[in-house]
mmCIF file of the N, C-alpha and C atoms, coordinates in Angstrom:
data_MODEL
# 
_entry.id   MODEL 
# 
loop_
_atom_site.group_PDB 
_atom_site.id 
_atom_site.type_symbol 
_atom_site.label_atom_id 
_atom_site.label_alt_id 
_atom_site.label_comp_id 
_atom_site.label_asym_id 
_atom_site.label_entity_id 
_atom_site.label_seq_id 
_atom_site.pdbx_PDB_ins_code 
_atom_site.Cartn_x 
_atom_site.Cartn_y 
_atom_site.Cartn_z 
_atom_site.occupancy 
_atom_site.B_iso_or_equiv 
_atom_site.pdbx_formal_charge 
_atom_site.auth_seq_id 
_atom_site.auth_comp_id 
_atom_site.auth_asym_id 
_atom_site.auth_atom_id 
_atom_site.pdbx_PDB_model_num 
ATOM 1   N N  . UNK A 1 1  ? -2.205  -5.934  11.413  1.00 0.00 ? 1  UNK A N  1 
ATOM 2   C CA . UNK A 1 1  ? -1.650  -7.267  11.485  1.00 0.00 ? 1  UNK A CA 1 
ATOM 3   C C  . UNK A 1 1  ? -0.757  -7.572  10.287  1.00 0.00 ? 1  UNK A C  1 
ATOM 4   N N  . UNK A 1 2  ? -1.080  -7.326  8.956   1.00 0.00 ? 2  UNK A N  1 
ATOM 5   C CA . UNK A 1 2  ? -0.055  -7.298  8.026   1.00 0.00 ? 2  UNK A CA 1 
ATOM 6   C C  . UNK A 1 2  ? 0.375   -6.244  7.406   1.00 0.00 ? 2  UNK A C  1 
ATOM 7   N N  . UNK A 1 3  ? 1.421   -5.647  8.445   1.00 0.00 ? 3  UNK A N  1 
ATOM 8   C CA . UNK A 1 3  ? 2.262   -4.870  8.124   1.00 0.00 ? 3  UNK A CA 1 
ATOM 9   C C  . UNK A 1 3  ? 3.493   -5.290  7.778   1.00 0.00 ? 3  UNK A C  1 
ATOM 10  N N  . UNK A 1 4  ? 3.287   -6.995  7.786   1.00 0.00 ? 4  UNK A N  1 
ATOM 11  C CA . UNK A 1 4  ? 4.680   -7.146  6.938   1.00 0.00 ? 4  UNK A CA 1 
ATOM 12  C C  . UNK A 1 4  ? 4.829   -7.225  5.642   1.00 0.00 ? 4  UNK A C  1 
ATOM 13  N N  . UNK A 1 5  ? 3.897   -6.626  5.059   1.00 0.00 ? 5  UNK A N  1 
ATOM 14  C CA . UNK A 1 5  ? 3.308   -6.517  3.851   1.00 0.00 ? 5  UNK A CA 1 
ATOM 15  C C  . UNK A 1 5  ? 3.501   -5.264  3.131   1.00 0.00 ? 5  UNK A C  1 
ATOM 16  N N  . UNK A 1 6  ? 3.848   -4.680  4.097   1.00 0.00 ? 6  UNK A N  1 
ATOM 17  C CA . UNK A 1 6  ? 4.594   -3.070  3.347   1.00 0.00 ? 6  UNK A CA 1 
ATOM 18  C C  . UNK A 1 6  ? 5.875   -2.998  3.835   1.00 0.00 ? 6  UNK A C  1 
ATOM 19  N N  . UNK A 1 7  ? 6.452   -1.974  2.801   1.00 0.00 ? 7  UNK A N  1 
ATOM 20  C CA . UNK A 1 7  ? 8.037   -1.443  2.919   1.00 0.00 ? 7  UNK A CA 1 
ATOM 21  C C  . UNK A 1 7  ? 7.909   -0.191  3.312   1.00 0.00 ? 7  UNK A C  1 
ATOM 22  N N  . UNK A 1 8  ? 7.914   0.391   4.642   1.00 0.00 ? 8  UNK A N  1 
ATOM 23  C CA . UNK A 1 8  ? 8.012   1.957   4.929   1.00 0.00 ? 8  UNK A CA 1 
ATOM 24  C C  . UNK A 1 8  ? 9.050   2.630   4.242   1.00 0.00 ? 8  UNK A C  1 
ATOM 25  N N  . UNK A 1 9  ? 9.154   4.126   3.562   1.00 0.00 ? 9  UNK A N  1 
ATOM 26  C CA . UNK A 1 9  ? 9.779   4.332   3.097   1.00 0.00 ? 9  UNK A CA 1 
ATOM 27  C C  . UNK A 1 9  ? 9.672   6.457   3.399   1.00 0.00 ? 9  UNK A C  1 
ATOM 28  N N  . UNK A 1 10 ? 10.724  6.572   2.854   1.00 0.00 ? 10 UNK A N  1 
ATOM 29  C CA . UNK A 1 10 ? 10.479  8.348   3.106   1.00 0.00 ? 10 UNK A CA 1 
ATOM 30  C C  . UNK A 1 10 ? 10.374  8.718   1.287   1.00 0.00 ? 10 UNK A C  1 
ATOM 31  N N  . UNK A 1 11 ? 9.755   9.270   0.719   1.00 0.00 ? 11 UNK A N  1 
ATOM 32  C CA . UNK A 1 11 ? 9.420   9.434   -0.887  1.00 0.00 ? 11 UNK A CA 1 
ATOM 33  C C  . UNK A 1 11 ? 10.606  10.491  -0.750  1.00 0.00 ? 11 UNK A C  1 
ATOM 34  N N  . UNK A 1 12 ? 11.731  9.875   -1.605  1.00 0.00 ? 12 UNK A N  1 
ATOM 35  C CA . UNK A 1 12 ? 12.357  10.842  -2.399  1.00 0.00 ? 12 UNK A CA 1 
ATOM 36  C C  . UNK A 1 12 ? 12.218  11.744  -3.582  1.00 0.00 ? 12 UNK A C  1 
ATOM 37  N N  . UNK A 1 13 ? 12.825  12.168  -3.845  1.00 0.00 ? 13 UNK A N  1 
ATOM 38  C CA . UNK A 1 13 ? 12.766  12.824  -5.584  1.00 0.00 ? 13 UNK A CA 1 
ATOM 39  C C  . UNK A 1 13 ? 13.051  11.975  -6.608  1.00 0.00 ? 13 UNK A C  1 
ATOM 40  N N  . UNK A 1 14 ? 13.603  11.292  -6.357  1.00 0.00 ? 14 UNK A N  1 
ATOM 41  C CA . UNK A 1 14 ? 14.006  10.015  -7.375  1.00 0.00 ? 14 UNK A CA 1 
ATOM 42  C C  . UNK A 1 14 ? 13.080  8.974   -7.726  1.00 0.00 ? 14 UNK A C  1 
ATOM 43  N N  . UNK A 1 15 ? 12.042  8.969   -6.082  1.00 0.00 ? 15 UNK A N  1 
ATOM 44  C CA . UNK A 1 15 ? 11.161  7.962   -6.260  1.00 0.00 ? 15 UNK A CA 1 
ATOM 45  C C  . UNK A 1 15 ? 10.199  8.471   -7.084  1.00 0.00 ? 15 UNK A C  1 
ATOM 46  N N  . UNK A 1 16 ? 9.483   10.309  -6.987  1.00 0.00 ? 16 UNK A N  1 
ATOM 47  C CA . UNK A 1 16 ? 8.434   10.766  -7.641  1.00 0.00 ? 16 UNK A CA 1 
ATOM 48  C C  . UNK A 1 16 ? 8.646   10.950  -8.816  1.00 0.00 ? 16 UNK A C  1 
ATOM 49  N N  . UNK A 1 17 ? 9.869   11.203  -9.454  1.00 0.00 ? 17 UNK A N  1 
ATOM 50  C CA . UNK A 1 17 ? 10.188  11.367  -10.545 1.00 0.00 ? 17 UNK A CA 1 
ATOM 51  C C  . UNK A 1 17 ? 10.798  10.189  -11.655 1.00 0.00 ? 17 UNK A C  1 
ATOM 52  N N  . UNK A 1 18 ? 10.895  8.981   -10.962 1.00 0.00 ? 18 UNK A N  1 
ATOM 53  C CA . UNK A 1 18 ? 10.957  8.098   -12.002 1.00 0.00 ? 18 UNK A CA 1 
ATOM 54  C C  . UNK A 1 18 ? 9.863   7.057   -11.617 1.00 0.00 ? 18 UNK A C  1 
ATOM 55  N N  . UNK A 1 19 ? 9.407   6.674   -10.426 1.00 0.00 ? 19 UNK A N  1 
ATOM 56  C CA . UNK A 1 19 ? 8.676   5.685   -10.189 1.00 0.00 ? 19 UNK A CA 1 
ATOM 57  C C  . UNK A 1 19 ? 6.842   6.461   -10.707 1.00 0.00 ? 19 UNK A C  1 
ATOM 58  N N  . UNK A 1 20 ? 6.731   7.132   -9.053  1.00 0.00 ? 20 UNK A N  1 
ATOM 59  C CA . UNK A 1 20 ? 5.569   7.720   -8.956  1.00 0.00 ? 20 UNK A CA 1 
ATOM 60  C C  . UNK A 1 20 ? 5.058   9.047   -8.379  1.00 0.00 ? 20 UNK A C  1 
ATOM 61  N N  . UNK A 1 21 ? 4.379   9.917   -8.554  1.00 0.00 ? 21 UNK A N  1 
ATOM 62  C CA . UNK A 1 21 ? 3.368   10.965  -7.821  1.00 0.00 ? 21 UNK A CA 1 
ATOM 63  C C  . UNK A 1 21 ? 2.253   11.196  -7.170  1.00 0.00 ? 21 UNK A C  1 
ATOM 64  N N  . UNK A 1 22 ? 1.959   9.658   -7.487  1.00 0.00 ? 22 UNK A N  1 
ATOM 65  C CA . UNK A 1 22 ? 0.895   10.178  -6.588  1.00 0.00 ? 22 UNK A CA 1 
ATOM 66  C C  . UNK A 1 22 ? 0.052   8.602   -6.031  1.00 0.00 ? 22 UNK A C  1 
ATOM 67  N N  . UNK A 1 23 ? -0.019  8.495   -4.852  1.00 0.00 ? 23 UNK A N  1 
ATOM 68  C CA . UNK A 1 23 ? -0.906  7.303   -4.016  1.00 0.00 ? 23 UNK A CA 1 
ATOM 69  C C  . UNK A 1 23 ? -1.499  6.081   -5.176  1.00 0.00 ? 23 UNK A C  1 
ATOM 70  N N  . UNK A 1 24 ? -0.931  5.223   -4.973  1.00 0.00 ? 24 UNK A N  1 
ATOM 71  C CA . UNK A 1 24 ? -1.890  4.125   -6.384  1.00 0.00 ? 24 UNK A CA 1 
ATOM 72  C C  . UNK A 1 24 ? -2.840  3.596   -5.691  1.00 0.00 ? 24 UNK A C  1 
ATOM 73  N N  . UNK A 1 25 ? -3.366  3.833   -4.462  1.00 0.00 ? 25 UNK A N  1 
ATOM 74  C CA . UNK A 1 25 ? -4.717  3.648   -4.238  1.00 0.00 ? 25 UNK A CA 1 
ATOM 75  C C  . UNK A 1 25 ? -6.079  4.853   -4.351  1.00 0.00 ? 25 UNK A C  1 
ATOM 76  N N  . UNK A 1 26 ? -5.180  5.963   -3.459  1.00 0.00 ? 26 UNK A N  1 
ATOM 77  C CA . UNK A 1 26 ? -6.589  7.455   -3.501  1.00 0.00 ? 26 UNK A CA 1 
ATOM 78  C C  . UNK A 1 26 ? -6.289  8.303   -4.272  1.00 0.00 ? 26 UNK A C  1 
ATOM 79  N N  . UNK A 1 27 ? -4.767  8.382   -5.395  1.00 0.00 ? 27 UNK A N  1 
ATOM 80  C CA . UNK A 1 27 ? -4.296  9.350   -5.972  1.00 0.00 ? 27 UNK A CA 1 
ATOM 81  C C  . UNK A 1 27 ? -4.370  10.768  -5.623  1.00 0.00 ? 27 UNK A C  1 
ATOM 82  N N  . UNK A 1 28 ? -3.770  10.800  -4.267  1.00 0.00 ? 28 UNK A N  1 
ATOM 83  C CA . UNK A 1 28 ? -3.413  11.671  -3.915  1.00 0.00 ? 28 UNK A CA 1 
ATOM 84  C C  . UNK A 1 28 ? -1.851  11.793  -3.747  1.00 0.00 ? 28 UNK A C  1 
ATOM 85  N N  . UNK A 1 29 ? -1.543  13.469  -3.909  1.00 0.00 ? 29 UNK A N  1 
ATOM 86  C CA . UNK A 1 29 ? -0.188  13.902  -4.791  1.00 0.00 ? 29 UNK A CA 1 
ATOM 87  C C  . UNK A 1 29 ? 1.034   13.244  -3.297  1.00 0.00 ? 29 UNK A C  1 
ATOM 88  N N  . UNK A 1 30 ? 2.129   12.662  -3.977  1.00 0.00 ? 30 UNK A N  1 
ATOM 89  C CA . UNK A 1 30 ? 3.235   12.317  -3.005  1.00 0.00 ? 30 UNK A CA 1 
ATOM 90  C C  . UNK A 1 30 ? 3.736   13.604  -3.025  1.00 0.00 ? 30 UNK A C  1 
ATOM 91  N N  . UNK A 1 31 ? 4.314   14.184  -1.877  1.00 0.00 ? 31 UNK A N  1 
ATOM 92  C CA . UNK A 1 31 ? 5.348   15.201  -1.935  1.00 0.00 ? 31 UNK A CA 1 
ATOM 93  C C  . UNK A 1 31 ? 6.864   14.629  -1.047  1.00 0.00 ? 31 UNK A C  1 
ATOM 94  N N  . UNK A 1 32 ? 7.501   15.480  -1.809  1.00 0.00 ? 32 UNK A N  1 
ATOM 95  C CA . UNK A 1 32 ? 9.296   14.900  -0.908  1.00 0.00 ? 32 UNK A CA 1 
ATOM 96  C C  . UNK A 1 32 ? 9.075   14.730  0.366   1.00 0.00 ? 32 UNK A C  1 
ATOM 97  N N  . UNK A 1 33 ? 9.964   13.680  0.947   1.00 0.00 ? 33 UNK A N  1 
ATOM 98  C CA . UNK A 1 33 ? 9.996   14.011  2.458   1.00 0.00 ? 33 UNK A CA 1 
ATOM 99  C C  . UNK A 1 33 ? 9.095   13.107  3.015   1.00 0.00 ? 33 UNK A C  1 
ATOM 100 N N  . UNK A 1 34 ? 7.681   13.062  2.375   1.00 0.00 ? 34 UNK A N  1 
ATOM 101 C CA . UNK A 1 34 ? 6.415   12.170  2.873   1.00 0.00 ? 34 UNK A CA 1 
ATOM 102 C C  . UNK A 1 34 ? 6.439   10.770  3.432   1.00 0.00 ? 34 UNK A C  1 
ATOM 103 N N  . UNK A 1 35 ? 5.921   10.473  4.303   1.00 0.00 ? 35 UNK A N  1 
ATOM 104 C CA . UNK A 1 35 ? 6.218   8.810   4.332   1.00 0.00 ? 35 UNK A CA 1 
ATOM 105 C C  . UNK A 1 35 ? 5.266   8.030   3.460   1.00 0.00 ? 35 UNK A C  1 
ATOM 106 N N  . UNK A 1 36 ? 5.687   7.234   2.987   1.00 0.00 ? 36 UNK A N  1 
ATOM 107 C CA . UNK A 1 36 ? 4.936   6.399   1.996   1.00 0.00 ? 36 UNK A CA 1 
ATOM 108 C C  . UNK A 1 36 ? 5.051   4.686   2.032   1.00 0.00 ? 36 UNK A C  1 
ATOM 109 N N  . UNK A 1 37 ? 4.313   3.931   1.266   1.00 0.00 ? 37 UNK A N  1 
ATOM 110 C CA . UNK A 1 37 ? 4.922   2.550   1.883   1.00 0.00 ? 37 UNK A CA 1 
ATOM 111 C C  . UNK A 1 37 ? 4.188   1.726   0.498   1.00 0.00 ? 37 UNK A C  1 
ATOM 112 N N  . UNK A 1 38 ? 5.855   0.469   0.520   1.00 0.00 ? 38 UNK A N  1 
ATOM 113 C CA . UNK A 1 38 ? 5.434   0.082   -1.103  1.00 0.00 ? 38 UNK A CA 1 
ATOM 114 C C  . UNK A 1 38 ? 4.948   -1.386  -0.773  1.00 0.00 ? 38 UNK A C  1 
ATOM 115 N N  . UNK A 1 39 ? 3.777   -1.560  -1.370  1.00 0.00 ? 39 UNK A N  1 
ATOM 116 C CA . UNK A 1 39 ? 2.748   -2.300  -1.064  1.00 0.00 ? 39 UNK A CA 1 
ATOM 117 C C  . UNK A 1 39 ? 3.382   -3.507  -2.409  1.00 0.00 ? 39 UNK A C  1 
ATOM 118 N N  . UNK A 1 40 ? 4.202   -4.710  -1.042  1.00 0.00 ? 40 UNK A N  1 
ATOM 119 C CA . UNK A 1 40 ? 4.921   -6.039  -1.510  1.00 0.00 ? 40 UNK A CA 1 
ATOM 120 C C  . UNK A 1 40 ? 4.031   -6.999  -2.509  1.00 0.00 ? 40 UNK A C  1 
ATOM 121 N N  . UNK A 1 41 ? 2.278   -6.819  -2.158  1.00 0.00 ? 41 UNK A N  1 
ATOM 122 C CA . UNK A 1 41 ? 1.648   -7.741  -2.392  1.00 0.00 ? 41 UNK A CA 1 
ATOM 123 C C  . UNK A 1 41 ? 0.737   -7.634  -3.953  1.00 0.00 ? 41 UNK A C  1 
ATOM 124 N N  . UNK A 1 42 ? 0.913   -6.006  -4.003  1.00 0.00 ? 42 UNK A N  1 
ATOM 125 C CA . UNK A 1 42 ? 0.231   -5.369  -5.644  1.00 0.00 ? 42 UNK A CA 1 
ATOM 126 C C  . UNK A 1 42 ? 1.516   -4.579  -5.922  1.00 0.00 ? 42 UNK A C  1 
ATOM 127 N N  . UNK A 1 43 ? 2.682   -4.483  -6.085  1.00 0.00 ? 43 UNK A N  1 
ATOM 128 C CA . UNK A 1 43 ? 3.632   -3.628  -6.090  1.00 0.00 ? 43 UNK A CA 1 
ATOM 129 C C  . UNK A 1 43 ? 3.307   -2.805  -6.709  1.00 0.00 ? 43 UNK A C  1 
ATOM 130 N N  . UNK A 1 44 ? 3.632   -1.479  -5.458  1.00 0.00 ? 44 UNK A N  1 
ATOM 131 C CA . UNK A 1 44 ? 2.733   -0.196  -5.672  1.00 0.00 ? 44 UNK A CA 1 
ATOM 132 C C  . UNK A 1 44 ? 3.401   0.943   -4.463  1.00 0.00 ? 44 UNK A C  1 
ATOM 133 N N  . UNK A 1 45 ? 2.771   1.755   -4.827  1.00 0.00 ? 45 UNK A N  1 
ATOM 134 C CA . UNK A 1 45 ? 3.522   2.816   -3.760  1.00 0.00 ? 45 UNK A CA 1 
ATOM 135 C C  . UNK A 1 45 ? 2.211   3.206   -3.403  1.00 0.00 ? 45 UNK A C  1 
ATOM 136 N N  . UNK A 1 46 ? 1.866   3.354   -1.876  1.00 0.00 ? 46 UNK A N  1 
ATOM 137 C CA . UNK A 1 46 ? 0.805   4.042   -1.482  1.00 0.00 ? 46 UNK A CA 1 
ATOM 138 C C  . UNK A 1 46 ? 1.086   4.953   0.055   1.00 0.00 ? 46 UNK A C  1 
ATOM 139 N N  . UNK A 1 47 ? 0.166   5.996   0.136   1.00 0.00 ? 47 UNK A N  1 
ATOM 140 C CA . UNK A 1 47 ? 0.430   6.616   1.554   1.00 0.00 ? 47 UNK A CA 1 
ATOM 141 C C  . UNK A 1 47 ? -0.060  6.024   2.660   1.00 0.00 ? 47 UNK A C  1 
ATOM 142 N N  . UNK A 1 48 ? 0.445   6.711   3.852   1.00 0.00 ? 48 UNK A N  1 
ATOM 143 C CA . UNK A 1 48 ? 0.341   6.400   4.935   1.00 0.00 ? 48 UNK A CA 1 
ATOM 144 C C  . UNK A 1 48 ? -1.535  5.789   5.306   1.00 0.00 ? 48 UNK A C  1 
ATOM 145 N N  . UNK A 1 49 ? -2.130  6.835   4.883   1.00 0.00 ? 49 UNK A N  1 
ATOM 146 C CA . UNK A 1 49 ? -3.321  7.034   5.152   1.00 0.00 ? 49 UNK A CA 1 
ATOM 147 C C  . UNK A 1 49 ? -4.351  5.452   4.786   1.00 0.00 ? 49 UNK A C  1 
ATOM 148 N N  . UNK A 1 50 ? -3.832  5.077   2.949   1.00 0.00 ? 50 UNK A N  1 
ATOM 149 C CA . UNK A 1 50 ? -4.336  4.062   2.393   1.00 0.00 ? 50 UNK A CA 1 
ATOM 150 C C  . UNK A 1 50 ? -3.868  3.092   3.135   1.00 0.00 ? 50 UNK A C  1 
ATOM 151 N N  . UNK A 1 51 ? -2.238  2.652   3.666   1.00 0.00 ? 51 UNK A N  1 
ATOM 152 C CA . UNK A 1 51 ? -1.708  1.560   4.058   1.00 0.00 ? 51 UNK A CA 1 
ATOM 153 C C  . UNK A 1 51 ? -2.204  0.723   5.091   1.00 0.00 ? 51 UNK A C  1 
ATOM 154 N N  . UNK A 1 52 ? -2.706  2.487   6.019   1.00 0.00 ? 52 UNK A N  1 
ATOM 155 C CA . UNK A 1 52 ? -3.120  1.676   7.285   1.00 0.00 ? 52 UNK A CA 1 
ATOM 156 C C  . UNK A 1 52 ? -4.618  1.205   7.032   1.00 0.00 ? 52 UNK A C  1 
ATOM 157 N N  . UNK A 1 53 ? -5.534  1.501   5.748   1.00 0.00 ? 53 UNK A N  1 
ATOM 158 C CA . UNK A 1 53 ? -7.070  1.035   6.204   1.00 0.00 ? 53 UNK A CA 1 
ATOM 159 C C  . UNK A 1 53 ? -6.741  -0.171  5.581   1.00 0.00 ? 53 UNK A C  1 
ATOM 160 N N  . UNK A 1 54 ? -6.054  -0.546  4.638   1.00 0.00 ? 54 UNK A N  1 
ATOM 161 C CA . UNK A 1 54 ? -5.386  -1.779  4.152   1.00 0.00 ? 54 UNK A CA 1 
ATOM 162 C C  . UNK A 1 54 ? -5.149  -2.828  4.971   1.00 0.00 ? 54 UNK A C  1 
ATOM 163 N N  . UNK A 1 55 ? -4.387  -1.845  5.390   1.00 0.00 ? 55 UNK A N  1 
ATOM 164 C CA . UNK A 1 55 ? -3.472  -3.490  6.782   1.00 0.00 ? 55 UNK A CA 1 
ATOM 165 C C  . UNK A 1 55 ? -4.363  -3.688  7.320   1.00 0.00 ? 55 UNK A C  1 
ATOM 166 N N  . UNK A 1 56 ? -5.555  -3.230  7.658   1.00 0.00 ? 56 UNK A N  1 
ATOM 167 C CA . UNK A 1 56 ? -6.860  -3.977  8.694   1.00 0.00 ? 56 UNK A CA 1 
ATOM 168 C C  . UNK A 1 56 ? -7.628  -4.931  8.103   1.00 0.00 ? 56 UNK A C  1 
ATOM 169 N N  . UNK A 1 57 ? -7.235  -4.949  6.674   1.00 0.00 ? 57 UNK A N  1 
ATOM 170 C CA . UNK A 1 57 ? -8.208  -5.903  6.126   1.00 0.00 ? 57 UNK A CA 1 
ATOM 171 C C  . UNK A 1 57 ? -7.183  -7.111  5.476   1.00 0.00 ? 57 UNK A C  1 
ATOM 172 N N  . UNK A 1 58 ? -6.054  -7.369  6.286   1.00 0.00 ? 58 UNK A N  1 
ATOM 173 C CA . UNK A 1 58 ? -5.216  -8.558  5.363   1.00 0.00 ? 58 UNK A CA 1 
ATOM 174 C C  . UNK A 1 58 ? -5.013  -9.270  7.151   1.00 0.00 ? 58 UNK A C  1 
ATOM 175 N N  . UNK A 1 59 ? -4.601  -10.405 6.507   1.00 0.00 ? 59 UNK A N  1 
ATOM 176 C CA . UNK A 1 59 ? -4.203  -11.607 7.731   1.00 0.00 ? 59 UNK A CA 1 
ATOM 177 C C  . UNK A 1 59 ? -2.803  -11.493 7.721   1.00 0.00 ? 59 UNK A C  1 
ATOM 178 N N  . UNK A 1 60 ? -2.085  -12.834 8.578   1.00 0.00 ? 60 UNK A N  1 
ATOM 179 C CA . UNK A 1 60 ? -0.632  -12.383 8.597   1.00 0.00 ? 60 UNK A CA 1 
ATOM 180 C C  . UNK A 1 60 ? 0.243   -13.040 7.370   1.00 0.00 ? 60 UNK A C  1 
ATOM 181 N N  . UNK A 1 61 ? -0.247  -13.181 6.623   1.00 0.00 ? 61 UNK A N  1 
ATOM 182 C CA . UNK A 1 61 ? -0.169  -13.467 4.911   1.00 0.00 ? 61 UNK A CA 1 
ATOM 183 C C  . UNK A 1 61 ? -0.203  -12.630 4.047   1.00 0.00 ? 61 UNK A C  1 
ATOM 184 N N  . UNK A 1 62 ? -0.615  -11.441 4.266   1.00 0.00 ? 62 UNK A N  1 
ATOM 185 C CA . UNK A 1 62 ? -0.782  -10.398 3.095   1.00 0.00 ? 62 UNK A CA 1 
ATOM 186 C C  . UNK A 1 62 ? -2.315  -10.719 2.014   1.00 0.00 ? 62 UNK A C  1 
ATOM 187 N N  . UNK A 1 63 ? -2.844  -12.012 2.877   1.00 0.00 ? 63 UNK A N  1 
ATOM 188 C CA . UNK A 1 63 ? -3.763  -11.966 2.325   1.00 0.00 ? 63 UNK A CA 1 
ATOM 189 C C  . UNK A 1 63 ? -5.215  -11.056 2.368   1.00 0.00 ? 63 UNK A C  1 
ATOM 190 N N  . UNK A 1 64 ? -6.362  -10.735 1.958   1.00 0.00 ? 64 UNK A N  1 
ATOM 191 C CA . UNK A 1 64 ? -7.605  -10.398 2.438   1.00 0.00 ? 64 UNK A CA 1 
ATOM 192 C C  . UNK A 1 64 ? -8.237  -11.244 3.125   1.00 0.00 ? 64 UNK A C  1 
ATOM 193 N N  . UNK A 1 65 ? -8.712  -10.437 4.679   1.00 0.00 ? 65 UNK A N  1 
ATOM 194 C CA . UNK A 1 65 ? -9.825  -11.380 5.403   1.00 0.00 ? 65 UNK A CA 1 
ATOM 195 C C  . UNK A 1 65 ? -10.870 -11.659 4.394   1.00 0.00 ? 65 UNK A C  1 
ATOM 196 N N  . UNK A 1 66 ? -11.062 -11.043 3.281   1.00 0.00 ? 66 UNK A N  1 
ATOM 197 C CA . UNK A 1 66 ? -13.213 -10.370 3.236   1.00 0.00 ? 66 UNK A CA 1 
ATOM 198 C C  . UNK A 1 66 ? -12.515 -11.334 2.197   1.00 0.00 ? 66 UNK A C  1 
ATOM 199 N N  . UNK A 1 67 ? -11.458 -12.101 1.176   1.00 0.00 ? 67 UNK A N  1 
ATOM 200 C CA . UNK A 1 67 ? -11.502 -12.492 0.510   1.00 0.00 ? 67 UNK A CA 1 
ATOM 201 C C  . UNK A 1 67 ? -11.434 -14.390 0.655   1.00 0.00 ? 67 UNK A C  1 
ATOM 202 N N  . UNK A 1 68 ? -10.997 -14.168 2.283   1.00 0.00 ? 68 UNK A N  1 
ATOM 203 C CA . UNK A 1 68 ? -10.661 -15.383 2.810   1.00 0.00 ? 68 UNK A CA 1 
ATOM 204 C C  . UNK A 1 68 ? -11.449 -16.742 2.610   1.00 0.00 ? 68 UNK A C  1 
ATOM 205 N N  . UNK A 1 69 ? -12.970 -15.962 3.296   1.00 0.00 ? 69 UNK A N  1 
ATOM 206 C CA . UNK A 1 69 ? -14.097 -16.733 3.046   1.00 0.00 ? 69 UNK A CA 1 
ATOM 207 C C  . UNK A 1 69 ? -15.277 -16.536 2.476   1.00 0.00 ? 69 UNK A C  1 
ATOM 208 N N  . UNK A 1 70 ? -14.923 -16.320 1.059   1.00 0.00 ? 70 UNK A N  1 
ATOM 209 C CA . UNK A 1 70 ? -15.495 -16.113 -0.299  1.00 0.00 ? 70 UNK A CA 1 
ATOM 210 C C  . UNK A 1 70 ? -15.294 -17.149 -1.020  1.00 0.00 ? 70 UNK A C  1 
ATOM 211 N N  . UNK A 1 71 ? -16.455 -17.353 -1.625  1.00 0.00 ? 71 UNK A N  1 
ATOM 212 C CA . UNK A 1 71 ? -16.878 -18.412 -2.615  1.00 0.00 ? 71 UNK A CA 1 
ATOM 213 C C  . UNK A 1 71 ? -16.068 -17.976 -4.088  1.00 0.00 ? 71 UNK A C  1 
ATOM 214 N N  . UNK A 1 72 ? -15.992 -19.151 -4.220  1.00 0.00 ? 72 UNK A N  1 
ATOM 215 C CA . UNK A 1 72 ? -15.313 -19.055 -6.322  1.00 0.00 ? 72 UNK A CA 1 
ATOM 216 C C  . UNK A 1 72 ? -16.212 -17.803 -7.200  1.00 0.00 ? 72 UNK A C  1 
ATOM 217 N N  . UNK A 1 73 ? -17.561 -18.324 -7.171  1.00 0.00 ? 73 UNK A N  1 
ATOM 218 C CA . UNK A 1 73 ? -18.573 -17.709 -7.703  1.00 0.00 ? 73 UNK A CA 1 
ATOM 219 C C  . UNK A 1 73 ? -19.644 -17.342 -6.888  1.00 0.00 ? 73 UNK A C  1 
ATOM 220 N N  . UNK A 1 74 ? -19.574 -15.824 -6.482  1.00 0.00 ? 74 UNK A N  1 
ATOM 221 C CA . UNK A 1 74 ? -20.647 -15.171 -5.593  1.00 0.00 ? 74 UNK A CA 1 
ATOM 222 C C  . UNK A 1 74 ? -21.944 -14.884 -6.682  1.00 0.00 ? 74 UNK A C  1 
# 
């Protein structure tokens, strides 16, 4: 549902070598070519794999469900 919350992207060489290498969620290694997607809401570069268990847990806000209806102080 909030996938408007990422930027699909194809990881260049430019991106691994000045931005990033590797997933800023599971740190696993980017390689060229890879699809990857830069996460609007923690600006971040993450893979395919992280994006999508992500997007199941945000509304159409980019927000978190699990954070939605949470108290100040649990």
């Amino acid at each position: 549902m909030g996938s408007n919350c990422f930027l699909r992207q194809e990881a260049t060489s430019e991106i691994i070598s000045n931005v990033t290498d590797f997933c800023s969620e599971c740190y696993e290694t980017i390689r060229p070519s890879q699809v990857i997607f830069y996460d609007m809401s923690n600006y971040r570069f993450i893979c395919d794999t992280c994006q999508e268990s992500i997007d199941k847990c945000l509304d159409k806000d980019c927000e978190s469900l699990n954070r939605k209806n949470s108290l100040l102080f649990d």
